[in-house]
N, CA, C and O atoms as a printed pandas DataFrame, in Angstrom:
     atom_number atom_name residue_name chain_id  residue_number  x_coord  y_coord  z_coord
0              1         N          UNK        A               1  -37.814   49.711   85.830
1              2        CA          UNK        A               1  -38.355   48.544   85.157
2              3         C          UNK        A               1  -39.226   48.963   83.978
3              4         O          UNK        A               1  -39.368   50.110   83.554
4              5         N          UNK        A               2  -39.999   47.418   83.344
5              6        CA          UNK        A               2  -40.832   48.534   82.596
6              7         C          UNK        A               2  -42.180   48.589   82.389
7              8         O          UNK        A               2  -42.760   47.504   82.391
8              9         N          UNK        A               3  -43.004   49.848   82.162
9             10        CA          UNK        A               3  -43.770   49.814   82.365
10            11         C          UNK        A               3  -45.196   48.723   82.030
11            12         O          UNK        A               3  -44.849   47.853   81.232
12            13         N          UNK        A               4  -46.346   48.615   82.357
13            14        CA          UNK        A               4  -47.478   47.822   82.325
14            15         C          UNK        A               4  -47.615   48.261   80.909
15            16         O          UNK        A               4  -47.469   47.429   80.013
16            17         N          UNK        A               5  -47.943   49.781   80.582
17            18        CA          UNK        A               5  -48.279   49.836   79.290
18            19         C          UNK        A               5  -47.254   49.421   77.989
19            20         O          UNK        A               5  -47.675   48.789   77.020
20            21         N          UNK        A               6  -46.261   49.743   78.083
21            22        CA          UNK        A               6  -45.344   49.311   77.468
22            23         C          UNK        A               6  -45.540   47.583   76.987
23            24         O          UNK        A               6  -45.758   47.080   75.885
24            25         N          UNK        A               7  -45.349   46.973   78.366
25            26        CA          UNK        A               7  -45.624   45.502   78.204
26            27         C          UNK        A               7  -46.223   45.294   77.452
27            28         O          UNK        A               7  -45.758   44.623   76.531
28            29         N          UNK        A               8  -48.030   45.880   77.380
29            30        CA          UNK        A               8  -48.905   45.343   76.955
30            31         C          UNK        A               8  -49.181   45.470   75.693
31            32         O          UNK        A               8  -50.116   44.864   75.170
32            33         N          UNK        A               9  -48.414   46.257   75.072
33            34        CA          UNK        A               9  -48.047   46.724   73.547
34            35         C          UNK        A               9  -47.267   45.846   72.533
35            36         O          UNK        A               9  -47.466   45.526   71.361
36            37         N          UNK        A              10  -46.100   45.530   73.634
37            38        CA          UNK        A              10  -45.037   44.410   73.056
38            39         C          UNK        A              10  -45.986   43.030   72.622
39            40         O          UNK        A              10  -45.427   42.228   71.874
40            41         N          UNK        A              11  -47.079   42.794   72.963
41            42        CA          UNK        A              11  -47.665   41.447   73.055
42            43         C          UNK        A              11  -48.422   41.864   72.029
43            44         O          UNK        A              11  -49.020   42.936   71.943
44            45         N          UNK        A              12  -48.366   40.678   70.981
45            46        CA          UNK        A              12  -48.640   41.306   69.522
46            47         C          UNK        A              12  -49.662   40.140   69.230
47            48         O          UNK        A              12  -49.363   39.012   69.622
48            49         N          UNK        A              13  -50.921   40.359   68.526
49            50        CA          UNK        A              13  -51.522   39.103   67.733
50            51         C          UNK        A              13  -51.449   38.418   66.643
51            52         O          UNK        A              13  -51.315   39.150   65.662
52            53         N          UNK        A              14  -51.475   37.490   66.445
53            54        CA          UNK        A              14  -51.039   36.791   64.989
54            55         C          UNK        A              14  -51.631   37.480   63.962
55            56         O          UNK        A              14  -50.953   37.689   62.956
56            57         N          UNK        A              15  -52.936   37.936   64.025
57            58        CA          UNK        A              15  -53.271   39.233   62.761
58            59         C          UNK        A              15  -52.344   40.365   62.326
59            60         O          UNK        A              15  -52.205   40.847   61.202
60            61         N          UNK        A              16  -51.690   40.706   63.579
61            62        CA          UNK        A              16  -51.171   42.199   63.131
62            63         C          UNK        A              16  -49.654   41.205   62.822
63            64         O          UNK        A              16  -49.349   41.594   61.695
64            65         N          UNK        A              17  -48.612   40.182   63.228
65            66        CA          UNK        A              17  -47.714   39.973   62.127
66            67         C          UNK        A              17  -48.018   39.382   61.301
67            68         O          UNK        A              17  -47.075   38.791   60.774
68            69         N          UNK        A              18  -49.290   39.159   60.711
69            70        CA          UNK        A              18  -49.194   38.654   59.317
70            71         C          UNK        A              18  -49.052   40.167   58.753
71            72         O          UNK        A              18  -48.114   40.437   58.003
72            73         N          UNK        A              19  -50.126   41.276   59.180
73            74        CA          UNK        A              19  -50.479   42.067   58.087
74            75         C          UNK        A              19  -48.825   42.852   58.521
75            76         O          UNK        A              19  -48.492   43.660   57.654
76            77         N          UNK        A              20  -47.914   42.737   59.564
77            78        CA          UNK        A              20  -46.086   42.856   58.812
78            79         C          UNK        A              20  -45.829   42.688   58.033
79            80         O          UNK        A              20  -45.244   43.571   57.406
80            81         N          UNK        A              21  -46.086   41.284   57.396
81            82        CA          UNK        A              21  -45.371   40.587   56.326
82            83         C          UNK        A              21  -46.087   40.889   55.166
83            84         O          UNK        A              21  -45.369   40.740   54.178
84            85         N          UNK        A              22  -47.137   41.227   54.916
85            86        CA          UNK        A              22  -48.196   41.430   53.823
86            87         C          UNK        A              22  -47.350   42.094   52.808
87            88         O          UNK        A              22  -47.234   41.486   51.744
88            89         N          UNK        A              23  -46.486   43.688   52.983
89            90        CA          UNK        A              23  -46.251   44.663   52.342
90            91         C          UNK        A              23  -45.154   43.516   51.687
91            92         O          UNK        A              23  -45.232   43.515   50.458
92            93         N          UNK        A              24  -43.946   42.343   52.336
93            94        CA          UNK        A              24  -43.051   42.049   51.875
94            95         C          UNK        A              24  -43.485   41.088   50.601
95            96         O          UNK        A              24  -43.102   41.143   49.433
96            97         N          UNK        A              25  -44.536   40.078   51.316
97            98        CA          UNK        A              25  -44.930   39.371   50.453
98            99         C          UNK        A              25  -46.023   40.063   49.160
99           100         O          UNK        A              25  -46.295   39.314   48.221
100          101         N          UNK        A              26  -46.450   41.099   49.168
101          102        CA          UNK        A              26  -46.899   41.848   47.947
102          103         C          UNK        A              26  -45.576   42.120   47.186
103          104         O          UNK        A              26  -45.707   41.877   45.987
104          105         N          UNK        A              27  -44.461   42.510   47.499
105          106        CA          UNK        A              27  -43.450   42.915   46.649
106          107         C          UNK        A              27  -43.111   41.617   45.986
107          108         O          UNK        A              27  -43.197   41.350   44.788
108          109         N          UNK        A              28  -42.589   40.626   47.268
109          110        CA          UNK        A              28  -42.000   39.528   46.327
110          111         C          UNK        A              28  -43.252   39.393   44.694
111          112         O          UNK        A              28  -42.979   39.670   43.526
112          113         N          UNK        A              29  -44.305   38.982   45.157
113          114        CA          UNK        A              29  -45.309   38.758   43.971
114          115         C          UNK        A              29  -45.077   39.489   43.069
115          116         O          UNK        A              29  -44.729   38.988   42.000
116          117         N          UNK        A              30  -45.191   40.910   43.200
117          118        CA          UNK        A              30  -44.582   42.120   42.214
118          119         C          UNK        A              30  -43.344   41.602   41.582
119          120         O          UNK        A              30  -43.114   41.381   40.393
120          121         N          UNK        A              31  -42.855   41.507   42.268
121          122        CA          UNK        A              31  -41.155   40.961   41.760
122          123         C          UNK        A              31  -41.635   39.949   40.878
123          124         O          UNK        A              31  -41.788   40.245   39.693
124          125         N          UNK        A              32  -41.877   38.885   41.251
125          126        CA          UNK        A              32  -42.208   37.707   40.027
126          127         C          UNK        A              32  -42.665   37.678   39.015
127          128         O          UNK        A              32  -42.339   36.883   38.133
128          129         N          UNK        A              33  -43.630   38.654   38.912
129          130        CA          UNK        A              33  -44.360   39.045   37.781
130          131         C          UNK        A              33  -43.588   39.519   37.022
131          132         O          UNK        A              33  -43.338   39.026   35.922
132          133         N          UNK        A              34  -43.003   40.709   37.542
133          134        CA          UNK        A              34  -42.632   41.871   36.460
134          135         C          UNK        A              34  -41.002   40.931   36.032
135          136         O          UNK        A              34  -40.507   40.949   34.905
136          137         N          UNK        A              35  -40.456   40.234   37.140
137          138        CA          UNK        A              35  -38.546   40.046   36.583
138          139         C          UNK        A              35  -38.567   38.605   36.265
139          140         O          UNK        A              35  -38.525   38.131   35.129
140          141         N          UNK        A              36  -38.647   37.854   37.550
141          142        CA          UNK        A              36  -39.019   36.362   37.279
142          143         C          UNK        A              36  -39.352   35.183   35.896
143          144         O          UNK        A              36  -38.640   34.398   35.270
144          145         N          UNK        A              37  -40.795   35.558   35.846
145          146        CA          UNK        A              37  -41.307   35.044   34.958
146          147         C          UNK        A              37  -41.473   35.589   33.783
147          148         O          UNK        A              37  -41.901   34.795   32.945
148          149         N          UNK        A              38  -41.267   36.783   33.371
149          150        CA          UNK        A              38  -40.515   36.779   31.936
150          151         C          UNK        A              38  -39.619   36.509   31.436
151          152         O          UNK        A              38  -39.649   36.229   30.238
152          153         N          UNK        A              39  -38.296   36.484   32.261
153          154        CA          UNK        A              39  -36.913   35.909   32.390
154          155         C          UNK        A              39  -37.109   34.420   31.933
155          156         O          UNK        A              39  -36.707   34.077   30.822
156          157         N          UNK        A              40  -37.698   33.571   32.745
157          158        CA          UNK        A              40  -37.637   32.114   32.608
158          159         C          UNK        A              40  -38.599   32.316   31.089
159          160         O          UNK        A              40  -37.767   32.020   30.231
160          161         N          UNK        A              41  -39.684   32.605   30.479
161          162        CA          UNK        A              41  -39.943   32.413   29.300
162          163         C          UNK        A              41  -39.203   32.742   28.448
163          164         O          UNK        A              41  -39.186   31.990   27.473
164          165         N          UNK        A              42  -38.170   34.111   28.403
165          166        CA          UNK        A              42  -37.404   34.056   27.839
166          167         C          UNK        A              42  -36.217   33.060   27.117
167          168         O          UNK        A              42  -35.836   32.723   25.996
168          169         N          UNK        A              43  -35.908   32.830   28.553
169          170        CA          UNK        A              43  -34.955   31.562   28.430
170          171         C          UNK        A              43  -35.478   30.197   27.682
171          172         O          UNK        A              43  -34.701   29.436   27.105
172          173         N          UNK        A              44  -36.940   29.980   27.770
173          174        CA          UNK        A              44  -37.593   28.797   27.346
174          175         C          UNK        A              44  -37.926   28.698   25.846
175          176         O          UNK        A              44  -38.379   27.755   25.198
176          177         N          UNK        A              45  -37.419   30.471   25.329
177          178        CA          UNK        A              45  -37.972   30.592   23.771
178          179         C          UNK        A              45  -36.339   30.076   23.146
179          180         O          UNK        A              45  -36.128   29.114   22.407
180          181         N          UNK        A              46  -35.631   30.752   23.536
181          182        CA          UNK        A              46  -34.324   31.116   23.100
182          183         C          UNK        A              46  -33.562   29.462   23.546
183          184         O          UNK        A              46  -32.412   29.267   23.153
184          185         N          UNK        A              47  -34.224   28.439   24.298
185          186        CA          UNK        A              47  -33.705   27.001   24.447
186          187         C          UNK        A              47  -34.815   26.739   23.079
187          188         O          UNK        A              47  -34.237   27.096   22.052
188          189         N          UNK        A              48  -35.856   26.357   22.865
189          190        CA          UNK        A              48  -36.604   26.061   21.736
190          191         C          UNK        A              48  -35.434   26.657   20.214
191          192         O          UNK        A              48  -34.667   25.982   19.527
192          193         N          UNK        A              49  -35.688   27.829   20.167
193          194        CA          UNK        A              49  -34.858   28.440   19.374
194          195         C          UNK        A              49  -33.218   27.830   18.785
195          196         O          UNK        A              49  -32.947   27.776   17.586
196          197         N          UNK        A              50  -32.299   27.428   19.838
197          198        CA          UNK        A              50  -31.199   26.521   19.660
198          199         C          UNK        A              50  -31.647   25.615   18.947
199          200         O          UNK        A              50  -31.396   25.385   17.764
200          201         N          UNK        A              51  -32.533   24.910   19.872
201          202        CA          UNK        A              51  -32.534   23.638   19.432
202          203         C          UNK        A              51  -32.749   23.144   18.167
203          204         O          UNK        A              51  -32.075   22.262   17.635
204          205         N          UNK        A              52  -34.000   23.904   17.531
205          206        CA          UNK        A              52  -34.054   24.334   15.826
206          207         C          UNK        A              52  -33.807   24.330   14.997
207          208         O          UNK        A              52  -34.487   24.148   13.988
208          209         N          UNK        A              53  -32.162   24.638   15.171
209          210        CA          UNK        A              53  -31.342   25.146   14.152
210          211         C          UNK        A              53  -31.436   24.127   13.237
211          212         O          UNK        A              53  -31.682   22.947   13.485
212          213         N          UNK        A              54  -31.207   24.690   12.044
213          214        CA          UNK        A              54  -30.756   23.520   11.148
214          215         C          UNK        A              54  -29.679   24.229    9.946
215          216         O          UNK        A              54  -29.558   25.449    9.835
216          217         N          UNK        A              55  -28.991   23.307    9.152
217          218        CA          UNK        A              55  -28.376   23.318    7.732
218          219         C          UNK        A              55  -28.870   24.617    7.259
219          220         O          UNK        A              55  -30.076   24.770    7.454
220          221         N          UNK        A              56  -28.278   25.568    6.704
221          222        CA          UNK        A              56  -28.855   27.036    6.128
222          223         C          UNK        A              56  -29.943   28.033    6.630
223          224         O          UNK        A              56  -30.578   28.718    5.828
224          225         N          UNK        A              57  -30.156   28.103    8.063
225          226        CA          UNK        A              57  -30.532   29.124    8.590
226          227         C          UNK        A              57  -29.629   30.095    8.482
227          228         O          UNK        A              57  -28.404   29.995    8.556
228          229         N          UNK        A              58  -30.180   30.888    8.334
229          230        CA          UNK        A              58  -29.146   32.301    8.693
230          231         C          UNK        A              58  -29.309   32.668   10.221
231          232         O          UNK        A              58  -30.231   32.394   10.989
232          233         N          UNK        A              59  -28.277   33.286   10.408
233          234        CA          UNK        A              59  -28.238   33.389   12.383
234          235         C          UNK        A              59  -28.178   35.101   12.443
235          236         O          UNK        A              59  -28.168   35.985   11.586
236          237         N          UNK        A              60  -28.148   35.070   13.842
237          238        CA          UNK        A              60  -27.171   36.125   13.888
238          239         C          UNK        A              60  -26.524   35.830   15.386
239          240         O          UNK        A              60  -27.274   35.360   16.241
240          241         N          UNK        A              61  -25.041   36.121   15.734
241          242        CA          UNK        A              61  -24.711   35.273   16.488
242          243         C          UNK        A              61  -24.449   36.690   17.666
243          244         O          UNK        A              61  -24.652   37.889   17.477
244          245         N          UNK        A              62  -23.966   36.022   18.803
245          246        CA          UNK        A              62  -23.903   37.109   20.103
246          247         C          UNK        A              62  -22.627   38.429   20.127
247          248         O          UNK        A              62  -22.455   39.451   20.792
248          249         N          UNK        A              63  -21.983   37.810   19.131
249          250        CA          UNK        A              63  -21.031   39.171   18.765
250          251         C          UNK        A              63  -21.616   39.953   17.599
251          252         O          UNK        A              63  -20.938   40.934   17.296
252          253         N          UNK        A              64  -22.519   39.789   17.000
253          254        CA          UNK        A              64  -22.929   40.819   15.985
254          255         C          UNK        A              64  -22.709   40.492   14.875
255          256         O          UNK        A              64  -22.887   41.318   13.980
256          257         N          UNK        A              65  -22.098   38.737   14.471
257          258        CA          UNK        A              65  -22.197   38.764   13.240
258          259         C          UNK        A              65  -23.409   37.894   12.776
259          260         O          UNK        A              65  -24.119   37.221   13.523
260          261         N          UNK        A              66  -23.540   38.027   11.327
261          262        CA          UNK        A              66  -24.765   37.291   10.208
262          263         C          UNK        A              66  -23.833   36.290    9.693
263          264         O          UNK        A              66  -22.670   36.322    9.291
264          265         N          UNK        A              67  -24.684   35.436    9.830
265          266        CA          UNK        A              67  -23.978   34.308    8.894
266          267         C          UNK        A              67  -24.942   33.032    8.388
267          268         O          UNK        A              67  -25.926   32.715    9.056
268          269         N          UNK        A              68  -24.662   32.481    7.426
269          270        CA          UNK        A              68  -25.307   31.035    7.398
270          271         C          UNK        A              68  -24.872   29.771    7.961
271          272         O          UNK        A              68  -23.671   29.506    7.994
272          273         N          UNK        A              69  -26.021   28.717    8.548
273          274        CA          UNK        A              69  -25.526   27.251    8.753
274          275         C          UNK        A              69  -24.945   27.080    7.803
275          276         O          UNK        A              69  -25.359   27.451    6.704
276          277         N          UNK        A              70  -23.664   26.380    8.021
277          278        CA          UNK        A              70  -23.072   24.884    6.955
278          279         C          UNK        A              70  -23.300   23.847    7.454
279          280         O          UNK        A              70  -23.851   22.893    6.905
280          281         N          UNK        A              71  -22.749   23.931    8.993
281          282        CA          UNK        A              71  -22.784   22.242    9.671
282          283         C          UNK        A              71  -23.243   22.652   10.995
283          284         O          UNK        A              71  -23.027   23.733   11.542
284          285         N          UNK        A              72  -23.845   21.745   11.403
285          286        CA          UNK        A              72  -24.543   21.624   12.420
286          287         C          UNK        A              72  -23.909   20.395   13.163
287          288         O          UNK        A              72  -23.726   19.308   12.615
288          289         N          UNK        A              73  -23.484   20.776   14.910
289          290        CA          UNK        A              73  -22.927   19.674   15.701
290          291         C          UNK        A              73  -24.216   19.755   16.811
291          292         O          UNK        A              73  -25.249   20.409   16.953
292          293         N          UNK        A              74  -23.541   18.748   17.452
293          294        CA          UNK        A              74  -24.596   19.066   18.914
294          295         C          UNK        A              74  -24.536   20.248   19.948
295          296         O          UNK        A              74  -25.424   20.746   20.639
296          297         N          UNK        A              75  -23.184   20.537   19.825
297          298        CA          UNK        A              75  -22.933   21.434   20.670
298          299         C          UNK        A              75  -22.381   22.818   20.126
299          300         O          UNK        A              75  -22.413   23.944   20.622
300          301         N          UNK        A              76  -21.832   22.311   18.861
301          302        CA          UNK        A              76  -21.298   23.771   17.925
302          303         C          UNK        A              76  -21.400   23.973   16.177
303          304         O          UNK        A              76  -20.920   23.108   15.445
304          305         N          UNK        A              77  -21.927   24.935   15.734
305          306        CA          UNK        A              77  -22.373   25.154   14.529
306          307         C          UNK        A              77  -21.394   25.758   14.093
307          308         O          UNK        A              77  -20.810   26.716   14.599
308          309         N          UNK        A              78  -21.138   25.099   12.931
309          310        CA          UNK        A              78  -20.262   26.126   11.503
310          311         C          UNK        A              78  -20.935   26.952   11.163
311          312         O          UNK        A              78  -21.999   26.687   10.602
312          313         N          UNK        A              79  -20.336   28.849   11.504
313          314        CA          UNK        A              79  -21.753   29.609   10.411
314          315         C          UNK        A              79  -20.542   29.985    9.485
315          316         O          UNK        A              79  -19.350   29.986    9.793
316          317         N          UNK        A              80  -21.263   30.387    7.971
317          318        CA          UNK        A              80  -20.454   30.654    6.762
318          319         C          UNK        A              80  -20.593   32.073    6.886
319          320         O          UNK        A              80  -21.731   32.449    6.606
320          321         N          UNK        A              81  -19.801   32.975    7.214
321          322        CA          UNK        A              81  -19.605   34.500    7.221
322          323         C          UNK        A              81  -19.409   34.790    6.130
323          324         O          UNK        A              81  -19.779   35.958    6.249
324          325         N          UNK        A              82  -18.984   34.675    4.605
325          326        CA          UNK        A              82  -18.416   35.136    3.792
326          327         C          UNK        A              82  -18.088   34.669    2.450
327          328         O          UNK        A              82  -17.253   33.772    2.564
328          329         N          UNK        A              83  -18.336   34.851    1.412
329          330        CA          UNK        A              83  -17.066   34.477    0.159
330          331         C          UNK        A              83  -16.049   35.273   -0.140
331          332         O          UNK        A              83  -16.011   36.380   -0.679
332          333         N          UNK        A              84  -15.198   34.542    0.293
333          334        CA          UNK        A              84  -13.882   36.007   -0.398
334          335         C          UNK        A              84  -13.068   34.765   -1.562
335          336         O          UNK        A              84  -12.425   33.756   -1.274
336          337         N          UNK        A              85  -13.345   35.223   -2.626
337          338        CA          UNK        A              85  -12.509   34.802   -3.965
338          339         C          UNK        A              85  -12.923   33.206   -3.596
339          340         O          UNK        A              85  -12.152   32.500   -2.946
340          341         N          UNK        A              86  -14.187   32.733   -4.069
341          342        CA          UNK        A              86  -14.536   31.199   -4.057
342          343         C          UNK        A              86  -14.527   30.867   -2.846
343          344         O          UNK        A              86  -15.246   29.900   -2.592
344          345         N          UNK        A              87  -13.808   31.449   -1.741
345          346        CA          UNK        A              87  -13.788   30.660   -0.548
346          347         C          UNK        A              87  -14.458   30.940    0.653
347          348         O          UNK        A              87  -14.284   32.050    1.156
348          349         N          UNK        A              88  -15.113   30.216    1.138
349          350        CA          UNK        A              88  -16.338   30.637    2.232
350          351         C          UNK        A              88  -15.277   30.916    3.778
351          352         O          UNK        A              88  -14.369   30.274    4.306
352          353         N          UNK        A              89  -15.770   31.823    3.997
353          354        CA          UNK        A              89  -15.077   32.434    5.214
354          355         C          UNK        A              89  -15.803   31.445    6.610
355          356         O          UNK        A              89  -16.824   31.993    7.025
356          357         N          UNK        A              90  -15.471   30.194    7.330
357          358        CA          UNK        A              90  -16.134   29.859    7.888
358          359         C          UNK        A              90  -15.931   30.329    9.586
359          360         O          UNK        A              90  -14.820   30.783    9.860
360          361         N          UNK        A              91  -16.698   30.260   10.435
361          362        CA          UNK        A              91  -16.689   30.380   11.742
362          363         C          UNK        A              91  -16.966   29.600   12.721
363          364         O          UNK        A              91  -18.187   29.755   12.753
364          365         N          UNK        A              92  -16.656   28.639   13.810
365          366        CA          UNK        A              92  -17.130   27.586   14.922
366          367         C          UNK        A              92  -17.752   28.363   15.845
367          368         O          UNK        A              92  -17.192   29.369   16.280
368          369         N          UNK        A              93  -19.131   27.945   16.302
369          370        CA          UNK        A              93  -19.744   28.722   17.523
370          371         C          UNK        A              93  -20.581   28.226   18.153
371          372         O          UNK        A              93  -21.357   27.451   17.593
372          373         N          UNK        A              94  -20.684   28.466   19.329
373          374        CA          UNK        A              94  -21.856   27.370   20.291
374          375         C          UNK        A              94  -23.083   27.904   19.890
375          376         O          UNK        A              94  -23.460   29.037   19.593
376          377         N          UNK        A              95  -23.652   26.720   19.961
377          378        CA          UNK        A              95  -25.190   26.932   19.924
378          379         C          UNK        A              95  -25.246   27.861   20.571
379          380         O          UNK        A              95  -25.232   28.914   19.934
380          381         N          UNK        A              96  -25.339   27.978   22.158
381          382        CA          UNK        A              96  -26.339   28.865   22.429
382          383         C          UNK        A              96  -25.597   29.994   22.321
383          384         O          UNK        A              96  -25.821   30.706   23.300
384          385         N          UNK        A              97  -24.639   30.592   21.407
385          386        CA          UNK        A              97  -24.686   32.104   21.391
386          387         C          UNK        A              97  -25.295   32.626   20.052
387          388         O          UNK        A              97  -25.399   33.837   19.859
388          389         N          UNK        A              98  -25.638   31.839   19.262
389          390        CA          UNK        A              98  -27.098   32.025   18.474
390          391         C          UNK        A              98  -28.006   33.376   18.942
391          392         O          UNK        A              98  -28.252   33.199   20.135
392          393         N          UNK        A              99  -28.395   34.205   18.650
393          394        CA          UNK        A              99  -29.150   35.130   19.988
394          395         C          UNK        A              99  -30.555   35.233   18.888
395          396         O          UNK        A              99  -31.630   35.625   19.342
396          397         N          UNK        A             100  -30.426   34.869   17.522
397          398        CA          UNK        A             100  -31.560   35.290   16.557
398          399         C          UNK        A             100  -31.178   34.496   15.392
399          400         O          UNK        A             100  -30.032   34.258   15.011
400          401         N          UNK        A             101  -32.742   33.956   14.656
401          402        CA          UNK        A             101  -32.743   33.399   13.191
402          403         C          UNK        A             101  -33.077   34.003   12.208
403          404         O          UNK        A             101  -34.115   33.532   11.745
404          405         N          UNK        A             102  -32.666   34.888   11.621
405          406        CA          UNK        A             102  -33.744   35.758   10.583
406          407         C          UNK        A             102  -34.187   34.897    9.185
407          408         O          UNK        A             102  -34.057   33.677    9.281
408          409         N          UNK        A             103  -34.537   35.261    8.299
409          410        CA          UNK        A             103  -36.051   35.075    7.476
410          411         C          UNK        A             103  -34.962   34.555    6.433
411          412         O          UNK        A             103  -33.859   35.049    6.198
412          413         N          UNK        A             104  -35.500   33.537    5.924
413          414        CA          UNK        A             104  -34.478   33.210    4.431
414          415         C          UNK        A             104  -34.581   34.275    3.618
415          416         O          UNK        A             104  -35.556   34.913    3.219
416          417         N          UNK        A             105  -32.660   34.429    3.313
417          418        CA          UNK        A             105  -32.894   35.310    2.088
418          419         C          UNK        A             105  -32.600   36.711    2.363
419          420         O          UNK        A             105  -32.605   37.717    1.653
420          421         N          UNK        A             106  -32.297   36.460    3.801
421          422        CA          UNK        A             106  -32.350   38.211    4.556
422          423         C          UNK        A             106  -30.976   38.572    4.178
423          424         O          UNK        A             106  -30.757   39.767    3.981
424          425         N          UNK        A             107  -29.704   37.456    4.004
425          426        CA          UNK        A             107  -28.833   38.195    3.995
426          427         C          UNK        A             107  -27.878   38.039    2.126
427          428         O          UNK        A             107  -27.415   37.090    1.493
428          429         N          UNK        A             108  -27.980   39.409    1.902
429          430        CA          UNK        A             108  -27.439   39.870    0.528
430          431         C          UNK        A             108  -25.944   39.411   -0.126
431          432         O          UNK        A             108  -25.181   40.317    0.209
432          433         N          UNK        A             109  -25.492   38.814   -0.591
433          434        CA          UNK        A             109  -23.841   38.907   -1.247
434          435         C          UNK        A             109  -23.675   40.249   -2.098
435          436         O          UNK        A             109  -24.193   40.757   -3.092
436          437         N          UNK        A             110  -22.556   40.583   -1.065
437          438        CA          UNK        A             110  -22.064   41.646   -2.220
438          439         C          UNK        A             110  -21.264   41.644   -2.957
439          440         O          UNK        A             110  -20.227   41.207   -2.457
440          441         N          UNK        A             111  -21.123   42.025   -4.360
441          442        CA          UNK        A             111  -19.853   41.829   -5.584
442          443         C          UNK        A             111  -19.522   42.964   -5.796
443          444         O          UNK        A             111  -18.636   43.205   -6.616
C-alpha cells in the first residue's frame, strides 16, 4: 500500500499550486509584452496607414514595387509604375498590400 509519508506529501496547499503556476503565468506576461502587443500596434499603424491613402502618394507596395496613386477605390488603388513613351504603366492593388508611403518627390523619372 502506500505509505503515511508519501500520503502526506501528495496533500498540497493552495499556496504551493499557485506558486506552480506563477513560473507559467510570468512567461505568458513575458510573452505579451515582448510578441503580443507590439504585433497588435503594429497592425493598428499600418490599418491607420491604408486608410490615408490618397490621389498621388507614392507607395511602396508588398512586392517591391514604387509607384504613384492615380485612383483610389475602397478596396483597390491604381498605382502608376511608369512612363514608357507618354504612357503611364498602370497597376491594380489592394489596399492593404501598401506596406509603406514615402515622402513626396522621393521617386525620380528617368530619361
Amino acid at each position: 500500500m502506500i505509505s503515511p509519508a508519501f500520503a502526506q506529501s501528495a496533500a498540497s496547499s493552495p499556496e504551493a499550486s499557485l506558486m506552480s503556476f506563477l513560473p507559467l503565468i510570468l512567461i505568458f506576461v513575458v510573452f505579451y509584452f515582448m510578441a503580443i502587443r507590439p504585433q497588435m500596434k503594429r497592425q493598428k499603424e499600418h490599418k491607420a496607414m491604408v486608410e490615408n491613402l490618397q490621389k498621388g502618394d507614392e507607395v511602396i507596395v508588398s512586392g517591391g514595387f514604387l509607384g504613384k496613386i492615380s485612383k483610389c477605390g475602397d478596396t483597390y488603388l491604381t498605382v502608376e509604375m511608369a512612363n514608357l513613351q507618354e504612357k503611364p504603366v498602370e497597376m491594380l492593388v489592394q489596399r492593404a498590400s501598401v506596406t509603406a508611403v514615402l515622402p513626396r518627390n522621393t521617386i525620380k523619372e528617368s530619361k
